[in-house]
Backbone bond lengths (Angstrom), bond angles and torsions (degrees), N, CA, C in turn:
res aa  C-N    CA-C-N  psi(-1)  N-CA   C-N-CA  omega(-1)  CA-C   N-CA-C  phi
1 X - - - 1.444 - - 1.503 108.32 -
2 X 1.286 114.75 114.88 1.763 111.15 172.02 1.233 127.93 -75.47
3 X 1.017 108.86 145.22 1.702 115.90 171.04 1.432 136.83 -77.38
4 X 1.352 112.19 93.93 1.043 102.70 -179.94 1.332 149.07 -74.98
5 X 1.193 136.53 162.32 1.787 107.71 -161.09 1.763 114.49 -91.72
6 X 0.941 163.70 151.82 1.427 149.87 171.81 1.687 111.41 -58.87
7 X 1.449 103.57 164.01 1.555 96.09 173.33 1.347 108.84 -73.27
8 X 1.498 125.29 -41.13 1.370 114.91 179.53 2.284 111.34 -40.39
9 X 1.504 112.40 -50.86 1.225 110.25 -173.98 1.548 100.84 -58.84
10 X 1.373 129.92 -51.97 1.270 137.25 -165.06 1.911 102.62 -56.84
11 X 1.495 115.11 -66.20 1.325 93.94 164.79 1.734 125.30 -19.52
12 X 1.558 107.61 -80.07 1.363 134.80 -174.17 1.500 88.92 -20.51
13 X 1.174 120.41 -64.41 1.776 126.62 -152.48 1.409 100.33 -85.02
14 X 1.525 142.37 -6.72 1.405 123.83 158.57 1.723 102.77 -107.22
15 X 1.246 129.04 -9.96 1.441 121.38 135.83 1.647 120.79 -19.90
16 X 1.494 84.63 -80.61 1.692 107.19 -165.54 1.579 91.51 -38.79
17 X 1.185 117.79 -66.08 1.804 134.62 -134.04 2.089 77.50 -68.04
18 X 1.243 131.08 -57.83 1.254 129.70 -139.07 1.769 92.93 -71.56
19 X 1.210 109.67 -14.83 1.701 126.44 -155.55 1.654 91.91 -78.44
20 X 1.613 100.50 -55.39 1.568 114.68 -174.81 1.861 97.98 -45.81
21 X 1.424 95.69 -77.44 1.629 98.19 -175.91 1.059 129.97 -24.58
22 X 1.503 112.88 -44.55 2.092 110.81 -168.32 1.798 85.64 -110.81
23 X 1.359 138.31 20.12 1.417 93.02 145.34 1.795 104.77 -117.29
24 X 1.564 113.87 31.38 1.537 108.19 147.29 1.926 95.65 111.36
25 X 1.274 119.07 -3.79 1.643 125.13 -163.52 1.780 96.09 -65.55
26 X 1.621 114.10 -17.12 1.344 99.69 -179.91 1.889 115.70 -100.92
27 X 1.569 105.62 122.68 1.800 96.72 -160.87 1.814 110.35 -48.50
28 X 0.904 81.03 138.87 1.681 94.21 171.80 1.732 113.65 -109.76
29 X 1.715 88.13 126.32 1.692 87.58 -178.99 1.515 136.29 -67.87
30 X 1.382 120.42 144.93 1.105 111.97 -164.10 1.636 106.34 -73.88
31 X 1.614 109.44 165.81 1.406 129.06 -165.94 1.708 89.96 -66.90
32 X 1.119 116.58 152.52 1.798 140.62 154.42 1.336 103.73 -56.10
33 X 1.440 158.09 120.33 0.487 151.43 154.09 2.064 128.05 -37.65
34 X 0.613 143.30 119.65 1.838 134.12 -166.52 1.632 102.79 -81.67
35 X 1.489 111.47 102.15 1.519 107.23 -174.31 1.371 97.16 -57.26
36 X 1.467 109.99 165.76 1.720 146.67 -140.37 1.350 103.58 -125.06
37 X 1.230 142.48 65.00 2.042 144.60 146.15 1.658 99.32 -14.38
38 X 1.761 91.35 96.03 1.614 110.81 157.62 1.436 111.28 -78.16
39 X 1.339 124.99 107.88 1.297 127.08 157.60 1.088 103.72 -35.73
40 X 1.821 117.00 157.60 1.891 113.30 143.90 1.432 116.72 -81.64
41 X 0.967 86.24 149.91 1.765 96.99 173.68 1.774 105.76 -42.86
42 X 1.373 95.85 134.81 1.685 96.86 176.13 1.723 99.01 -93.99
43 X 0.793 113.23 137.79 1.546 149.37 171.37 1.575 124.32 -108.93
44 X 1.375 110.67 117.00 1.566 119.83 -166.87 1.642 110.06 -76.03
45 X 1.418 136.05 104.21 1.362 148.24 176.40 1.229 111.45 -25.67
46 X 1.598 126.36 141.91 1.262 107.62 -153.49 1.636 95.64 -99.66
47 X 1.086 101.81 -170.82 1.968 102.70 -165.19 1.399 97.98 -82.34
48 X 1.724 118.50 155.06 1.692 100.56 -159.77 1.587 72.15 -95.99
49 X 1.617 115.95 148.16 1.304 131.75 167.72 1.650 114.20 -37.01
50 X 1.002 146.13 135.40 1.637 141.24 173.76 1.802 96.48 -93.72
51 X 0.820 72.68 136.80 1.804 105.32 174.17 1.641 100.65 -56.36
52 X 1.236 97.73 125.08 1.968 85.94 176.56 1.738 87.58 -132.30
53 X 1.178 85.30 134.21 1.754 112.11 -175.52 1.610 103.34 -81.12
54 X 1.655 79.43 127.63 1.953 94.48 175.85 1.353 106.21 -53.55
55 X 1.676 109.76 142.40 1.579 120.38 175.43 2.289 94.74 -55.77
56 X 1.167 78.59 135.83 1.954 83.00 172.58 1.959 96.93 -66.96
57 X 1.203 93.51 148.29 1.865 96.82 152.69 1.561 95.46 -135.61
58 X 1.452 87.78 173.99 1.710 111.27 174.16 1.098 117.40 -33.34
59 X 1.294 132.75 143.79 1.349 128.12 135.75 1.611 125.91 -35.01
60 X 1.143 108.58 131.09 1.669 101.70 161.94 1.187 111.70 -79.76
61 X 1.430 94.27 148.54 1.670 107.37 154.59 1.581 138.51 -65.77
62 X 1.379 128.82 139.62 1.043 129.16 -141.53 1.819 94.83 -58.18
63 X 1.654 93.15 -172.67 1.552 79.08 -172.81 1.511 110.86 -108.21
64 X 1.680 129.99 -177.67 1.111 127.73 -142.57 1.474 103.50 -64.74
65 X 1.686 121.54 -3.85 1.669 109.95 -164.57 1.592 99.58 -77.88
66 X 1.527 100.84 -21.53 1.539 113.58 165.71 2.028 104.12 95.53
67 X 1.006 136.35 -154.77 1.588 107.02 -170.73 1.358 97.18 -111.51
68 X 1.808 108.61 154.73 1.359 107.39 162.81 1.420 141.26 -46.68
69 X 1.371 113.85 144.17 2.019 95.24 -175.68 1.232 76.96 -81.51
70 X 1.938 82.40 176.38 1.685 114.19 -157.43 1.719 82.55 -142.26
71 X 1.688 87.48 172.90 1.718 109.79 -178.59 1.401 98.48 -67.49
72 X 1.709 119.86 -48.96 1.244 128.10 -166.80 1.587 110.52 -53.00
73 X 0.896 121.21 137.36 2.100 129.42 175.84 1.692 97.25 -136.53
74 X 1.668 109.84 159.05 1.008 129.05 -169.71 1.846 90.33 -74.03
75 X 1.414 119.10 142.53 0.951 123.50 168.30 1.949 116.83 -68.25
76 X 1.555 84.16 160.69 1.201 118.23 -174.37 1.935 97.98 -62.49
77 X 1.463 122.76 120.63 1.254 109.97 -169.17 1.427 147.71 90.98
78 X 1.406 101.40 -15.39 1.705 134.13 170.24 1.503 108.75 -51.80
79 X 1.527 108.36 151.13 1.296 107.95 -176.27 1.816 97.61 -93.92
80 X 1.057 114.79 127.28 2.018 85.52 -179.86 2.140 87.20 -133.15
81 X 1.172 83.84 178.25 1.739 108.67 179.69 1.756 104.62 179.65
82 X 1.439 73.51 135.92 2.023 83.32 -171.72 1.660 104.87 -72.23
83 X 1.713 97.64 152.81 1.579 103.14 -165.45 1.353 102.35 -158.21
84 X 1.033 119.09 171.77 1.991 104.06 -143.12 1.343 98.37 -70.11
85 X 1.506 106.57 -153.02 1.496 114.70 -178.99 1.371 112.12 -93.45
86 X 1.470 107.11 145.40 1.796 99.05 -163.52 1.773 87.03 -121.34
87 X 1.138 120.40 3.81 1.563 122.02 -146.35 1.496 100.05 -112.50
88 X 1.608 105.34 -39.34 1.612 103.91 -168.91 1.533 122.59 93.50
89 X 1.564 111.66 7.88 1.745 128.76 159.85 1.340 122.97 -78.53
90 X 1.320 115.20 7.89 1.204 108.79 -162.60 1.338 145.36 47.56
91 X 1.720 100.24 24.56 1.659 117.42 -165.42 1.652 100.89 -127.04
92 X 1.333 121.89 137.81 1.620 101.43 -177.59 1.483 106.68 -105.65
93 X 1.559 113.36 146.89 1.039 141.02 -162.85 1.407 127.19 -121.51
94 X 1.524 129.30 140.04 1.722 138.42 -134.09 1.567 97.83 -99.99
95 X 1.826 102.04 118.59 1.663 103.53 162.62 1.284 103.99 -82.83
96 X 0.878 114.02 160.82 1.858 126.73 -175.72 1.569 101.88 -148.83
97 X 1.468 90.49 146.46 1.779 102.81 168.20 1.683 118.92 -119.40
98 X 0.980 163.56 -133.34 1.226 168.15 -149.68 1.049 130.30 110.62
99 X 1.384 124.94 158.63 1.835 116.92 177.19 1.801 90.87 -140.58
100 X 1.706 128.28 3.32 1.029 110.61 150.40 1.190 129.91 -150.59
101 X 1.164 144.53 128.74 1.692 111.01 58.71 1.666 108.02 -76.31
102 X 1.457 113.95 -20.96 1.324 116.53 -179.34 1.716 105.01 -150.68
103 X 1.438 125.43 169.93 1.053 135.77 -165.25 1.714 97.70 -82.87
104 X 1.207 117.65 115.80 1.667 117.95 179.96 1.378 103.68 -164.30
105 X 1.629 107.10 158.49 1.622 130.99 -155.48 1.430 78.72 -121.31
106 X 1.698 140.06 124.78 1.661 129.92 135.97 1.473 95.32 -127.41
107 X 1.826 80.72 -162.91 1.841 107.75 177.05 1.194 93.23 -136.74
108 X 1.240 114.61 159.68 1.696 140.45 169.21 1.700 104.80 -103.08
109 X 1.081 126.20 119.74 1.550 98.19 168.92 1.893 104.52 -100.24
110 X 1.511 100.16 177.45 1.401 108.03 -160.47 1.395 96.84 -80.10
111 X 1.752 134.57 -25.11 1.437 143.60 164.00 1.734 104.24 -50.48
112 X 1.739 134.21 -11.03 1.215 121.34 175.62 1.701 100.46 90.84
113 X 1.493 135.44 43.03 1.003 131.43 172.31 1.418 115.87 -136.99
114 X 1.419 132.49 141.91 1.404 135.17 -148.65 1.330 111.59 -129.93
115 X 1.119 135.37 115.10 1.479 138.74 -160.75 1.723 104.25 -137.28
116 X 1.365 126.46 127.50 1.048 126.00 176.42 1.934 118.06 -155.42
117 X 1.620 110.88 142.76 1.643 100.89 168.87 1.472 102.50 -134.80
118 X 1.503 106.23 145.29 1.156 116.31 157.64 1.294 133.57 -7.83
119 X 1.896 123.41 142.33 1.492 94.30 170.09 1.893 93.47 -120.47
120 X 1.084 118.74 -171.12 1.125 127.63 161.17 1.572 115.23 -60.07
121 X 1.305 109.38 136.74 1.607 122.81 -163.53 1.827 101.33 -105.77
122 X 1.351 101.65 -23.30 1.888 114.58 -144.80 2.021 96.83 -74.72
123 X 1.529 110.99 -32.19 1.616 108.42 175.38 1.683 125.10 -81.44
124 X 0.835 110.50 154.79 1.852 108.96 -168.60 1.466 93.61 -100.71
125 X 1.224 131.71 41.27 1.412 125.13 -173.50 1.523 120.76 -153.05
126 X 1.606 136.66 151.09 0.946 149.49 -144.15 1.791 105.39 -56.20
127 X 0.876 138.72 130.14 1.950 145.74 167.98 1.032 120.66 -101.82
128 X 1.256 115.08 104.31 1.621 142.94 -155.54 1.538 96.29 -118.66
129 X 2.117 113.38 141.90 0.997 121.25 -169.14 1.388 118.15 -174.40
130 X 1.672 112.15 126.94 1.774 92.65 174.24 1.279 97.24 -131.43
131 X 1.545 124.64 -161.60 1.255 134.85 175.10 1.514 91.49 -122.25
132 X 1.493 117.03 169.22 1.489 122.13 -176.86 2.255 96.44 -173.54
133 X 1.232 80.82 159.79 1.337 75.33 172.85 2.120 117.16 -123.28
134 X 1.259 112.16 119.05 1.177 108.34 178.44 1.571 116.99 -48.07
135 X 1.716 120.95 161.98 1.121 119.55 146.93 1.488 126.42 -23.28
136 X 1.440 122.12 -50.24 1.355 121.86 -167.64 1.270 110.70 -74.02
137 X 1.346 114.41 1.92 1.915 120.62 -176.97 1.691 95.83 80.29
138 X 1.415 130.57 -23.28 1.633 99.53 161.46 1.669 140.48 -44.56
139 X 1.077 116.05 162.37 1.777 104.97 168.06 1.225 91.78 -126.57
140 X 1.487 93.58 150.53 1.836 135.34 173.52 1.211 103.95 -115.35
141 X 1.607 96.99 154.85 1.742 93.82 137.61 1.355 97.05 -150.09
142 X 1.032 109.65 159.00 1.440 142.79 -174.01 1.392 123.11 -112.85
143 X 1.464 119.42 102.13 0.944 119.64 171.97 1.297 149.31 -131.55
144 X 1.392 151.41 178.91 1.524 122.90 -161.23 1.649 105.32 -163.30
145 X 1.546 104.30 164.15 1.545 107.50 -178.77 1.342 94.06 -147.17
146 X 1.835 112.28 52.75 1.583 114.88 175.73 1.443 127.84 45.32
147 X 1.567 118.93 -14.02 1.199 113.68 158.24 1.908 122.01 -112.34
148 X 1.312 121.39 -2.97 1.345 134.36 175.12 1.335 124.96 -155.50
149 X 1.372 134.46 150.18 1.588 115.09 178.10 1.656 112.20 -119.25
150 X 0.793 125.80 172.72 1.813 142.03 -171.75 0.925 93.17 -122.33
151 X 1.405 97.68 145.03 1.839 111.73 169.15 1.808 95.43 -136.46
152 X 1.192 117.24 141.76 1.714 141.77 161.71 1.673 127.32 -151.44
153 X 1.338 91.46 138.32 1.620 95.97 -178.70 1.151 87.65 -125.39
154 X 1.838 103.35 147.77 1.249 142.36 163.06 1.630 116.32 -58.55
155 X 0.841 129.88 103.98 1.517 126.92 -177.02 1.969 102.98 -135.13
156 X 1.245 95.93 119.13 1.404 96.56 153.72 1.492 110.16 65.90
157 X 1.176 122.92 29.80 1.465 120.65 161.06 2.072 92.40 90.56
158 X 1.441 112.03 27.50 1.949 117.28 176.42 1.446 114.00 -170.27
159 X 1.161 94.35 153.84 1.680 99.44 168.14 1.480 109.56 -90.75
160 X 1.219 95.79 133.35 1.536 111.68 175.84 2.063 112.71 -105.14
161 X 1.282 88.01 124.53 1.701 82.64 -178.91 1.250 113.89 -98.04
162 X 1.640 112.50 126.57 1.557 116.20 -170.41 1.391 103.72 -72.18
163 X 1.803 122.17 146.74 1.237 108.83 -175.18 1.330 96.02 -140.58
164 X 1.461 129.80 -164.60 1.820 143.43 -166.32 1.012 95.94 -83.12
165 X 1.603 101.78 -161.99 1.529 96.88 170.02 1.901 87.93 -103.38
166 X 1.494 142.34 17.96 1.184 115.91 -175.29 1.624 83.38 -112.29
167 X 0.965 144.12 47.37 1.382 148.86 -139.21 1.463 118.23 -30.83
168 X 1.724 75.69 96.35 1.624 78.50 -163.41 2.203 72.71 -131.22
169 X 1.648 111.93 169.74 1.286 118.13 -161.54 2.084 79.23 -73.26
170 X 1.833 96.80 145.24 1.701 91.58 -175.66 1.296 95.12 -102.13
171 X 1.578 77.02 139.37 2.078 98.52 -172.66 1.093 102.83 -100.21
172 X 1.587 89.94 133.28 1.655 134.01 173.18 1.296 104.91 -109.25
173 X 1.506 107.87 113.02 1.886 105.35 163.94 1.447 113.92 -69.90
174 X 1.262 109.34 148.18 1.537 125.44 151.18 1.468 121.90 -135.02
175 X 1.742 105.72 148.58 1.336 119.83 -158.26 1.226 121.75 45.73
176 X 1.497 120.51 37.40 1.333 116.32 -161.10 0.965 151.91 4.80
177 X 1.804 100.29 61.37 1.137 128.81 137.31 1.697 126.93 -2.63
178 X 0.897 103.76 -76.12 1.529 121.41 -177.39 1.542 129.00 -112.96
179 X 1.815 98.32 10.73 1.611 118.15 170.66 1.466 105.20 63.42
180 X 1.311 114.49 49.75 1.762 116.73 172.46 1.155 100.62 -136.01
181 X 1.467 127.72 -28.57 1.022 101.79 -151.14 1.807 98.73 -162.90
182 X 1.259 124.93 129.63 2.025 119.54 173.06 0.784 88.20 -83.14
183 X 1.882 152.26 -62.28 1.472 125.42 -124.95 1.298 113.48 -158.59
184 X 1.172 142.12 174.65 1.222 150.80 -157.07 1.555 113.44 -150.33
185 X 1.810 119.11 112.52 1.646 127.25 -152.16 1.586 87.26 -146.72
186 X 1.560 89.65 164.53 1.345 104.61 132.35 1.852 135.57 -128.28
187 X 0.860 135.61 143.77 1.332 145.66 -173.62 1.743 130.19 -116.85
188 X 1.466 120.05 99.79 1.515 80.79 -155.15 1.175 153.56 150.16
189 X 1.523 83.25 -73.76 1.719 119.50 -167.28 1.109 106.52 106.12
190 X 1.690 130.14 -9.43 1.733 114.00 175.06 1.050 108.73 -99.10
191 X 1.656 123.00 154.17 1.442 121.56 157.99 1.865 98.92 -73.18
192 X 1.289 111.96 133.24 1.286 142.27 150.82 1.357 159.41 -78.03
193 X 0.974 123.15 80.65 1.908 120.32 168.33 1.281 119.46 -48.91
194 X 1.459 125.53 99.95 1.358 130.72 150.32 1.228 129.90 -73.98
195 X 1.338 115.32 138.65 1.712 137.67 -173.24 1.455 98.59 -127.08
196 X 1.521 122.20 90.75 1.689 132.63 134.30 1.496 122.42 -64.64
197 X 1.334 114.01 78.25 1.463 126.35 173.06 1.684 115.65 -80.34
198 X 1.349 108.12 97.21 1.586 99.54 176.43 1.423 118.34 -105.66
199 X 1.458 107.41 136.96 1.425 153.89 -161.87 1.375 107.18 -110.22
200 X 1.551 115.92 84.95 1.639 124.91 169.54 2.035 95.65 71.39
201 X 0.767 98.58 -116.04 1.874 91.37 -170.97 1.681 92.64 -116.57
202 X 1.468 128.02 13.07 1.236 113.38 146.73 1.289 152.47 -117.28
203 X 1.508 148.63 172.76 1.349 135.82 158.15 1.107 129.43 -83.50
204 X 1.604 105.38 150.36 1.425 98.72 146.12 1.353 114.72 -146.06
205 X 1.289 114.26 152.30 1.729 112.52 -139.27 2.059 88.28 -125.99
206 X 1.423 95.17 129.50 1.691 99.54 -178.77 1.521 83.10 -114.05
207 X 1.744 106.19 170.64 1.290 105.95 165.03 2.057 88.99 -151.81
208 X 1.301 96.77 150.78 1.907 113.64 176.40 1.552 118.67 -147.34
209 X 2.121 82.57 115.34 1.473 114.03 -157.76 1.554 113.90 -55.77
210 X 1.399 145.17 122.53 1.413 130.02 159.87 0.974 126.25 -44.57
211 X 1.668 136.12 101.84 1.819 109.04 -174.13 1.435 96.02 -94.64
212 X 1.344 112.52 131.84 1.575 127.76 -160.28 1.385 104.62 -88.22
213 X 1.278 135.93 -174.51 1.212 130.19 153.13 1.533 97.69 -123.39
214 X 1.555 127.58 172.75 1.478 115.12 -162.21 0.969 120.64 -54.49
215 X 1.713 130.73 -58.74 1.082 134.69 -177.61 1.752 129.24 -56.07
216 X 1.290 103.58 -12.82 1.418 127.94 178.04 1.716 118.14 87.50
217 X 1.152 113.59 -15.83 1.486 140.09 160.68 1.872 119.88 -19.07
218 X 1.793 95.25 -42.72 1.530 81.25 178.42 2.068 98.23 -145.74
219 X 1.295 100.86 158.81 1.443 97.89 -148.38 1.568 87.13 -123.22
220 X 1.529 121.01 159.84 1.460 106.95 144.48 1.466 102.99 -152.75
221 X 1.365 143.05 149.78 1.375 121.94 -175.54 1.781 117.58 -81.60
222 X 1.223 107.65 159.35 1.216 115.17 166.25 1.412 132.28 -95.82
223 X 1.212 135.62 173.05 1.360 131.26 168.46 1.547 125.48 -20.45
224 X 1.255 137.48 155.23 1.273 119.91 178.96 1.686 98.57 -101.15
225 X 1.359 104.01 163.42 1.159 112.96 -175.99 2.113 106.82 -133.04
226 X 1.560 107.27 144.91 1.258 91.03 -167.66 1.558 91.26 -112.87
227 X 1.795 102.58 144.07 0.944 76.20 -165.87 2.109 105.11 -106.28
228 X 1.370 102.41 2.68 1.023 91.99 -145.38 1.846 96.46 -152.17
229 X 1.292 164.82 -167.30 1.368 146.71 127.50 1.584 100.07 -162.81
230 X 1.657 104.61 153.72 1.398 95.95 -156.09 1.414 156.96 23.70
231 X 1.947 72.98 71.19 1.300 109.50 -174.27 1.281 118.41 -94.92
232 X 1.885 144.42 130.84 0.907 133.20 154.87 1.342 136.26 -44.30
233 X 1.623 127.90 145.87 1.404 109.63 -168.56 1.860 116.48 -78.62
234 X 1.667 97.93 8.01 1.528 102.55 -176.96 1.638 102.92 -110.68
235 X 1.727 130.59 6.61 1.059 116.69 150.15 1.843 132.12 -69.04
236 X 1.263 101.46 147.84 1.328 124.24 -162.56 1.488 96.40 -45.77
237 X 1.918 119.99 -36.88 1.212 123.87 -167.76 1.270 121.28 -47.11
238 X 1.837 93.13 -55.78 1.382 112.65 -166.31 1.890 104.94 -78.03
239 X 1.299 115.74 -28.02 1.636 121.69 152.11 1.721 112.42 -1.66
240 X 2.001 78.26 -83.50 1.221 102.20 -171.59 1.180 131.24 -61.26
241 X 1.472 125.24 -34.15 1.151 126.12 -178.47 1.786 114.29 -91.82
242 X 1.626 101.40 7.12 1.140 99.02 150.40 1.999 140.05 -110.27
243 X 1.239 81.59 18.25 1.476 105.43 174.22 0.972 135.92 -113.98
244 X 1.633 148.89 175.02 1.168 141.27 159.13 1.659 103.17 -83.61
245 X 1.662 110.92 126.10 1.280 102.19 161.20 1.701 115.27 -173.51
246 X 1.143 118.86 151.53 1.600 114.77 174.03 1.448 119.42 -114.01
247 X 1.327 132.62 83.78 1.127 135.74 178.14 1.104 101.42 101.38
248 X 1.471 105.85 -115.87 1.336 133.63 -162.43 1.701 111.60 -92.80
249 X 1.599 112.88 -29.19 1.212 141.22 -167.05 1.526 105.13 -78.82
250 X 1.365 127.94 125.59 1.588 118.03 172.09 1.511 99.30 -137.04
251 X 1.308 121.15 -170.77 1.191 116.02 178.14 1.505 115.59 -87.02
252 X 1.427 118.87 -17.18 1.067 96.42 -179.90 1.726 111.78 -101.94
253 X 1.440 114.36 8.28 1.632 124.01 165.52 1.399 109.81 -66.58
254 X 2.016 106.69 -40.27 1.716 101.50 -134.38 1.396 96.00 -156.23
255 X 1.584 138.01 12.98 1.392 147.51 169.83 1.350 105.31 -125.11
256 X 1.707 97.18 -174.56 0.970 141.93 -145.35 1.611 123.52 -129.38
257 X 1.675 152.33 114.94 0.681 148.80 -116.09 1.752 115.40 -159.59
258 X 1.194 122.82 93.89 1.525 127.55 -163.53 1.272 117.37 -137.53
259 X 1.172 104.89 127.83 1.969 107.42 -168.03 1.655 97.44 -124.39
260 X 1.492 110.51 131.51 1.259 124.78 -175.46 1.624 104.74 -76.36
């Protein structure tokens, strides 16, 4: 026969058990952990590229209709002689010199258009001048009054006068004038200052390149270059670097000739 327990014991024993529960005796599971948002790595923006400016080139020459005529015409009295095309018509067109109404170096082109600059007034002596065209397909001209030379390029339907950097017209000696320089060339593709320095009964001939900027507007020289040493005074070298000339072109091939 079993024993059964009383209700008083039976209470007691779901007492006990409810006692265990609320003060924590049954394990309680641990929390889930709350997954963790990995940023990405921050990374520093990269530098925005800088703009790098196209090398400049030349101006072109006008185009084949060649330039508009103008009011301006070669004066009445001008020394002129035809000299290639400065225009880009494929027609060749007249440098001219004058001493009036005022002392000035232009061209006429064969399209009926008149372009001209000043020359120096300050020497008592003859102003000699041609046009020529560099390697780079620009035109110059070059010109002189035996004591300094001018330099201008044709750009764009004008002459542009190359100047210093204090913009002042950039001086080129001639006949050494001012002990820098006998002559005035080009070589190259640069217009040039020549130095024939003679040493006992010989030469030696330097020359220093213009580095232009496109338009031809501003000049500064470059390194000197030698071109030549113990040189006779009847080589072609020393010739040249005692003359005005561009290449092939001299004044008395391809200029112009006016005495005040």
């Amino acid at each position: 026969m079993s024993k059964r327990l009383s209700p008083i014991a039976v209470l007691a024993t779901v007492g006990i058990a409810v006692a265990m529960f609320v003060s924590g005796c049954t394990p309680t599971p641990a929390p889930t952990p709350t997954p963790t948002t990995t940023s990405p790595p921050v990374t520093s923006p990269s530098a925005t590229p800088t703009a790098t400016t196209p090398p400049t080139t030349p101006t072109a020459s006008p185009t084949a209709a060649g330039c508009a005529p103008t009011t301006a015409t070669m004066p009445a009295g001008a020394i002129p002689r035809t000299t290639i095309d400065v225009d880009g018509d494929g027609l060749a067109d007249t440098e001219w010199v004058t001493t009036t109404p005022s002392l000035e170096f232009g061209v006429t082109t064969a399209s009926g258009a008149t372009y001209s600059f000043p020359l120096s007034t300050a020497a008592p002596t003859a102003r000699v001048g041609f046009i020529a065209r560099l390697n780079d397909h620009r035109i110059v001209a070059l010109t002189d009054d035996n004591r300094s030379a001018s330099v201008h390029f044709f750009v764009s339907c004008g002459w542009v006068t190359t100047k210093d950097s204090h913009g002042n017209q950039f001086p080129l000696d001639y006949n050494d004038f001012a002990s820098t320089g006998s002559g005035v060339g080009c070589s190259l593709g640069y217009v040039v200052q020549f130095q024939a320095t003679m040493t006992g009964s010989t030469y030696t001939v330097t020359k220093r390149p213009l580095n232009l900027n496109a338009t031809g507007s501003f000049a500064s020289f470059g390194p000197p270059v030698t071109v030549g040493t113990g040189l006779a005074a009847s080589d072609s070298r020393v010739t040249v670097a005692q003359s005005l000339t561009c290449e092939s072109v001299t004044v008395a091939n391809g200029g112009v000739t006016v005495s005040e």
